[in-house]
C-alpha positions in Angstrom: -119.6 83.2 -153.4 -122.6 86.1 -154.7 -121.4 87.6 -151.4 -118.2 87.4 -151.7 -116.1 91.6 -151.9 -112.7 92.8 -153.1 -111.4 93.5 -149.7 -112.4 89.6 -148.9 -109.7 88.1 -151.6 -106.5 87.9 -150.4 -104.1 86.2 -153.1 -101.4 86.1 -151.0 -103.1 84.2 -148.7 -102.1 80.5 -148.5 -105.9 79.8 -147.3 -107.3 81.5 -150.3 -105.3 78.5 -151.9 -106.7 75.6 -150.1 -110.3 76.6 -151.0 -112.1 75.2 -153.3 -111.0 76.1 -157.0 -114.3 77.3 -158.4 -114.1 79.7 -155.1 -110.9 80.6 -156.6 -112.0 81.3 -160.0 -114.9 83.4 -159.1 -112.7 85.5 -157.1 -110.4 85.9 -160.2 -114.0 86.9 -162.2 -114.5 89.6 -159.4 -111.4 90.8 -160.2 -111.2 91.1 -163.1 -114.3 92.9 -164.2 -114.1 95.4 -160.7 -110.3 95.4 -159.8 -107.9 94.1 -162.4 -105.0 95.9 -160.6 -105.5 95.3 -157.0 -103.0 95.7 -154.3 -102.5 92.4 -151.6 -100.0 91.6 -148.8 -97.8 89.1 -149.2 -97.3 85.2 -148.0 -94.8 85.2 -144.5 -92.0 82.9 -145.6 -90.2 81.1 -142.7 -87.0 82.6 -141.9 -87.8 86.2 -143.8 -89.8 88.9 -143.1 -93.0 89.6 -144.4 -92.6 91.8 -147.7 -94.5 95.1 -148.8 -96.9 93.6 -150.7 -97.9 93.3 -154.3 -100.2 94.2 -157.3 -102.2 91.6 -158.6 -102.8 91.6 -162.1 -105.7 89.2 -163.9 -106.6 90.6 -167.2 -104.6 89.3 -170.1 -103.9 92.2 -171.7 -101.9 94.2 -168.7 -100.5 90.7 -168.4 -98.7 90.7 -172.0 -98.2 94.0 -171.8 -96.0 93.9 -168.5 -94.1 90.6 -169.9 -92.7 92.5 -172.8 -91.8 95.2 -171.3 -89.0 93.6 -169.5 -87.0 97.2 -169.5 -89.8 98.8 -167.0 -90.8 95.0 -165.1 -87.7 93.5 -164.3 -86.9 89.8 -163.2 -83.9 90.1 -161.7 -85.0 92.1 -158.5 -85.6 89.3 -155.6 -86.6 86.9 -158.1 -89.9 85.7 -160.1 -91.8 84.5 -157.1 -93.6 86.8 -154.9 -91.6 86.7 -151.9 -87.9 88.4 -151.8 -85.0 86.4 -151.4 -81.1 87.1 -151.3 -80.3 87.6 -154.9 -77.2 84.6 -154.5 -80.0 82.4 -153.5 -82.7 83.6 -156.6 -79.5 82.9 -159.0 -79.3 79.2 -157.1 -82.6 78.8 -157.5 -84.1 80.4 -160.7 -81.6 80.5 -163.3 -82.0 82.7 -166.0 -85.7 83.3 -165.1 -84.3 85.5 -162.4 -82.2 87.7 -164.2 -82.5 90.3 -166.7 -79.9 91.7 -169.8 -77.2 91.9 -170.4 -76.8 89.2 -168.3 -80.2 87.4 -169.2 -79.3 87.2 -172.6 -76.3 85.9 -172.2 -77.2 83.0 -170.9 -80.2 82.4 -173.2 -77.7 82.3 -176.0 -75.5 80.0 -173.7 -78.2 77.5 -173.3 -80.2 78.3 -176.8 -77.5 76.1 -178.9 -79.4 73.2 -176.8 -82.4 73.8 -178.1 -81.3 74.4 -181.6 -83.6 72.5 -183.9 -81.1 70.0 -184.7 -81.2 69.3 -181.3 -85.0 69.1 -180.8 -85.1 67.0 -183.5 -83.2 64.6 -181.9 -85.1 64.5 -178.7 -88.3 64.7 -180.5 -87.6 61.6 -182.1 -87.3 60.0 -178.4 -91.0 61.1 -177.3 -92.6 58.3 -179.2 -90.7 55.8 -178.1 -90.8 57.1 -174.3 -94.2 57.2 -174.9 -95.1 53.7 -175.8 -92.4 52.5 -173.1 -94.6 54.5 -170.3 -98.0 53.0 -171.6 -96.1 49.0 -172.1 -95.8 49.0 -167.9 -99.0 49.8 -167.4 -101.2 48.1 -170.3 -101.5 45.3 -168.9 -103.1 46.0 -165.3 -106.3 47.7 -166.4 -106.2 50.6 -164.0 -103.5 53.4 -162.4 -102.9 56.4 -161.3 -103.1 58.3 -164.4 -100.7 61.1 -163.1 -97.7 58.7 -161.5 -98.0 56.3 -164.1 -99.0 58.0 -167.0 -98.7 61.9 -167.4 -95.0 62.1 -165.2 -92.8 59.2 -166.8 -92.7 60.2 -170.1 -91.5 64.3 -169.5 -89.3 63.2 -166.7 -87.5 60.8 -168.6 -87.5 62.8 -171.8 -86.0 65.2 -170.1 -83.6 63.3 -167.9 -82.3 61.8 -171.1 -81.4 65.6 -172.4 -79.1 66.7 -169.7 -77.6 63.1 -169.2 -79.4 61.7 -165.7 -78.6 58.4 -165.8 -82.4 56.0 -165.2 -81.1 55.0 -161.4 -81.3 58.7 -160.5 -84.5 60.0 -162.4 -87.3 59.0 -159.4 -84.9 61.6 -157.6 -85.3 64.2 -159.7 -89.1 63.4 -159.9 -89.0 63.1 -155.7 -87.1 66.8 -155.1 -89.1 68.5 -158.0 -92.5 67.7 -155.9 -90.8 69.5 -153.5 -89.4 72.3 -155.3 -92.7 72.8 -156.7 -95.0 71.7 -154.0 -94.1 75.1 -151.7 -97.6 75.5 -150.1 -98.7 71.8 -150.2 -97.7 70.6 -146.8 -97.9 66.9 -148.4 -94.3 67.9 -149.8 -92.7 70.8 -148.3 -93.3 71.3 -144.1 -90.7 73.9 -143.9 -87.8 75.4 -145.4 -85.2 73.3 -145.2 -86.8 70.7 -147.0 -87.0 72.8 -150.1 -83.5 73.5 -150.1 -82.5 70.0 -149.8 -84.1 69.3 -152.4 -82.6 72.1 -154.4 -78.9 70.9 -152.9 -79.4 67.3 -154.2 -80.2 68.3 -157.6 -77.1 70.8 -157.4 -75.1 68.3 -156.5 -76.2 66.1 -159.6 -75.5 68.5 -162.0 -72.4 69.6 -160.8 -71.3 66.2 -161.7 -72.7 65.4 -164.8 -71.8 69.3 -165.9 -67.9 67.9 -165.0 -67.8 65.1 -166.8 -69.5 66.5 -170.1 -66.5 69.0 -169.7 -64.3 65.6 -169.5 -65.9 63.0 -171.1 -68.1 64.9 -174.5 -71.3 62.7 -175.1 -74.4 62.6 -177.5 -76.7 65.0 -175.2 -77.8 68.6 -174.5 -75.6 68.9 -171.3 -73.0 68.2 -173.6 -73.7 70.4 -176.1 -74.6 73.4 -173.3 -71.3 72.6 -171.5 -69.0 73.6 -174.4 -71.4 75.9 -176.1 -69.3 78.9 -176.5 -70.8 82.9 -177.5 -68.7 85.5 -177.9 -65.8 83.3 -176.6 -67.7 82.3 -173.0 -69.4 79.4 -171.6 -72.0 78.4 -169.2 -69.6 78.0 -165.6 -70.3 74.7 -164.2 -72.4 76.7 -161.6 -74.3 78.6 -164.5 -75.0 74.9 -165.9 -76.3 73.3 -162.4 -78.5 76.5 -161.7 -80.0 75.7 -165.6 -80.0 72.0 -165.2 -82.7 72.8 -161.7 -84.9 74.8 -163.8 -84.4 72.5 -167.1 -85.6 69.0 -165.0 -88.1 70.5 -162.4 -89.9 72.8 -164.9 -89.5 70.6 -168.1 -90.9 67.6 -166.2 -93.6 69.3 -163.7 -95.3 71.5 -166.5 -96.1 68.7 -169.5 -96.8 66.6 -166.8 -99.8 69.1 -165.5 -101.0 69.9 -168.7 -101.5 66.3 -169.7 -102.9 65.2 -166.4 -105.5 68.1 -166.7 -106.1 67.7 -170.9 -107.2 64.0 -169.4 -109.5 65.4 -166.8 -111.5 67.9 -168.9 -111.5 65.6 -172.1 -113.2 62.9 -169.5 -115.7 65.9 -168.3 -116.0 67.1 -171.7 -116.7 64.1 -174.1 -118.3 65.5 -177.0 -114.9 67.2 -177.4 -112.8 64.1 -176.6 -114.9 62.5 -179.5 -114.1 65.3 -181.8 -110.3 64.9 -181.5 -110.2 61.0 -182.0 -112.1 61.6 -185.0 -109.6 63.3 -186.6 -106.8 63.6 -184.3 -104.1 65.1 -186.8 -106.9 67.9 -188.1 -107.3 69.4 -184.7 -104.0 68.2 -183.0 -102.1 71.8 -183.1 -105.5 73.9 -181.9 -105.8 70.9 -179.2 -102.8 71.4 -177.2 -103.4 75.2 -177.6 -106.6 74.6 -175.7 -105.0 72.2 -173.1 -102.5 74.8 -172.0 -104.6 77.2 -171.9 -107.1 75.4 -170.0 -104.4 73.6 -167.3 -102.2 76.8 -167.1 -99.6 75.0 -165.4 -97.8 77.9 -164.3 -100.1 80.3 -162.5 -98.3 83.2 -161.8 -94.9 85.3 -161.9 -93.7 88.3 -160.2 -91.3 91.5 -161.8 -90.5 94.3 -160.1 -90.6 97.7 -161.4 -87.6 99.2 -162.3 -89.0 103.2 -162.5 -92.3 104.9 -162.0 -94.8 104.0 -164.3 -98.7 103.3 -165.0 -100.3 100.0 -165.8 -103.6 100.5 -167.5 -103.8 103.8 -165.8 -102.7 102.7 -162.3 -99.5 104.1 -161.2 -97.0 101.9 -160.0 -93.6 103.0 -158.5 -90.8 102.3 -158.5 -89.3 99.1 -156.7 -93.4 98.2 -156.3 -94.0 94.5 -157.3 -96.4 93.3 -160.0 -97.5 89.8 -160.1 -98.9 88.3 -163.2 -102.0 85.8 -162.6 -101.4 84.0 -166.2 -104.7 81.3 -164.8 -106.8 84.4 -164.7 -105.3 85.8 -168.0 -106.6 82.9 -169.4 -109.8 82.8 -168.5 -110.6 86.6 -169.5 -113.5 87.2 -171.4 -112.2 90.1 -173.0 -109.5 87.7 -174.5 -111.3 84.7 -175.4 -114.8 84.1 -176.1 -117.0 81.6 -173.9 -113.2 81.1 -171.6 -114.8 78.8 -169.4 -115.6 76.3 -172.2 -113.3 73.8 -173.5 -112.6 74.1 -177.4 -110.5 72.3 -178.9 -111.5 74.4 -182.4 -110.5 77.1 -180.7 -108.7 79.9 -183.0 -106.6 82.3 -182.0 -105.7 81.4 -178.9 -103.3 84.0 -177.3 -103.3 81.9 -174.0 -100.1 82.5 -171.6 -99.6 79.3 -170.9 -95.5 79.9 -171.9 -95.4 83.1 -170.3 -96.4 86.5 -171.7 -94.3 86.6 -174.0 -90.7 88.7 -174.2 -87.5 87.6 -173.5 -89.0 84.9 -170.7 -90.7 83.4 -173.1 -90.2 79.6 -172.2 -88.0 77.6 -174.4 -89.2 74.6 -174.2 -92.3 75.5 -175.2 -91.9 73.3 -178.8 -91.0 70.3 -176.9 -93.8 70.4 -174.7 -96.5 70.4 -177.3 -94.7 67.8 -178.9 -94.8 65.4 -175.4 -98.3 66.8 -175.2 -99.6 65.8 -178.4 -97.7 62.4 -178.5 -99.4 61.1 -175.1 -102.6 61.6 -176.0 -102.0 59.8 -179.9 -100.9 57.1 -178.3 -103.5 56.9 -175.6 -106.0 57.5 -178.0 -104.8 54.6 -180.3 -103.5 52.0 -177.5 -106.0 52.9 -174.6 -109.3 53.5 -176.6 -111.7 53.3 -173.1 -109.6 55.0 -170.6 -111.6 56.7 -168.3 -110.9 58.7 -165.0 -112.7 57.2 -162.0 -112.4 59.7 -159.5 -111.9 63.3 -159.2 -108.2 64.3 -159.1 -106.1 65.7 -156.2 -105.3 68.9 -156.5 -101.8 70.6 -155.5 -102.0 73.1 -152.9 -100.1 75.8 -154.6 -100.6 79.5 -155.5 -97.5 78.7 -158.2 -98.1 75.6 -160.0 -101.4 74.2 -161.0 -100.7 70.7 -160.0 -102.7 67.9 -160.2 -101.1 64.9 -157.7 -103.4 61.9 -158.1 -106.6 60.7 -160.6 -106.5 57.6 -160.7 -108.0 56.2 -164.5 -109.4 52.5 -165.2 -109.3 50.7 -169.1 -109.3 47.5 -170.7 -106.2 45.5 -170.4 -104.4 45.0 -173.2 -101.1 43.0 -173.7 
């Protein structure tokens, strides 16, 4: 990699994904300290033509600087992921992540009074219990696959339980989110139709669980977001299904990557796992900081400029797109000190693990922590000796920082 040139990194490249990751990060380095705006074509998507490219940017900085600025770097144009699609398919697929006021805010204050913290609270209470549940079917067989067993149950089901998926249909949810998510791995998606089948079943769901909340009121957050009325308006049943794909995809994938990686570098990096078990409630809230920052499970998104402008003294017109690389903004050295050390003492910690910032920030940023912090209590206190056994296997993906196997070993317990 000492040899390795700009012109040689291509990030919209799927190869450039399927190299090794420490490849990957030193061509984010390179970047960063010669290039930190750099122009790159983009990834051919089946059935679309090729787009006019993007600028890349990898410093954290420009990166919070173009996520609050959501007047100049839009959402709305072709969507959040590099690629253009028609703008009826980014609202199908993206939900308010692809759209931009009035409309935007709208809908956050649609689906905000489901996240209200009376709401939370009420879900929050369930993490504990899911929890323990997902460690009881495993306790007693001394080894699994930390990520299937472990790290996915708990989010998936917490989050199932908010919008009202009933238990018989939540491996489906877990089965078309790989999918949704796993664009670029060809273990889960071989071509386009298989992502929107997957996008199609989950529609399909929440159209009818979003019709009977309307008919049938019950304890949960699709209950509360089906009859949640501002300024006299409510979320259409197609507003709610577009919400309910990015609530159980994104609410499940996300925890699920930042636990599975927290695992993996507290096993590479015991001194620190020591630290935390010694006083776990002392360093809990800095700990989870670090584990986002450190798993980045989202690795990039795209705006699109909405008028000529200048990032960081590169000008940037109109219509151009602007991807922000949140892995690399969180491993600039201009941000954080030592970035490629884990620290779970680690104060401030302006990582973009939840986004930029802005009006994208994500919502259920609170909840995650809370899932986050919970699992590894628990583990701590029920699975003292749990140790990963091999190294994990990673998601091919330039989107999500997926980990898809690791499997762990511990004593048995009853």
């Amino acid at each position: 990699m000492s040899e390795l040139a700009i012109d040689d990194i291509c990030l919209g490249d799927l190869e450039f994904w399927a190299a090794p990751e420490k490849e990957r990060e030193a061509a984010f380095k390179l970047l960063r300290d010669e290039a930190p705006i750099s122009f790159h074509s983009e990834p051919l998507i089946e059935g679309y033509p090729q787009g006019p490219g993007f600028w890349a940017l990898t410093r954290c900085d420009d990166i919070i600087y173009t996520s609050r600025h959501a007047d100049i770097f839009c959402s709305g144009r072709g969507g959040t992921n590099i690629g253009d699609i028609p703008q009826e398919v980014s609202d199908f697929i993206g939900s308010i992540i692809n759209m931009d006021d009035p409309r935007h805010k709208k809908l956050r204050n649609l689906v905000s009074a489901g996240f209200t913290p009376k709401a939370l609270n009420d879900v929050l209470e369930n993490v504990r219990l899911r929890t323990n549940e997902v460690i009881d079917a495993v306790a007693e067989k001394g080894q699994c696959d930390f990520v299937s067993e472990l790290a996915a149950p708990m989010p998936l089901q917490i989050v199932c339980d908010m919008v009202g998926v009933p238990p018989s249909m939540e491996q489906s949810v877990l089965a078309q989110s790989n999918v949704i998510l796993g664009v670029g791995d060809p273990e889960y998606v071989q071509n386009i139709e298989d992502l929107m089948g997957a996008f199609m079943v989950l529609y399909q769901m929440a159209m009818e669980i979003g019709q009977d909340r309307l008919d049938n009121p019950a304890d949960d957050i699709a209950t509360t977001l089906m009859h949640a009325e501002v300024d006299g308006e409510r979320l259409t049943l197609g507003e709610f299904a577009s919400f309910f794909i990015l609530l159980v995809v994104a609410g499940n994938e996300t925890t699920r990557t930042a636990i599975s990686h927290g695992m993996w570098v507290l096993h590479n990096n015991p001194d620190q796992k020591a630290l935390w078990r010694a006083d776990f409630d002392g360093h809990a809230v800095n700990a989870v900081e670090e584990i986002v920052r450190w798993a980045t499970p989202v690795i990039h998104f795209r705006r699109t400029a909405t008028q000529d402008t200048e990032i960081s003294g590169q000008r940037i017109a109109e219509g151009d797109k602007v991807v922000m690389w949140f892995n690399s903004a969180n491993r600039d050295e201009r941000a954080f000190e030592d970035p490629y050390k884990f620290d779970i003492m680690r104060s401030p910690n302006p990582h973009g693990g939840y986004g930029g910032g802005g009006p994208h920030f994500c919502l259920g940023a609170n909840l995650a922590r809370r899932e986050i912090r919970v699992m590894f209590e628990q583990l701590f206190q029920r699975l003292p000796d749990l140790e990963i056994t091999a190294e994990p296997a990673l998601l091919q993906s330039s989107f999500i920082h997926g980990i898809k196997r690791m499997p762990c070993e511990f004593t048995p317990t009853k």
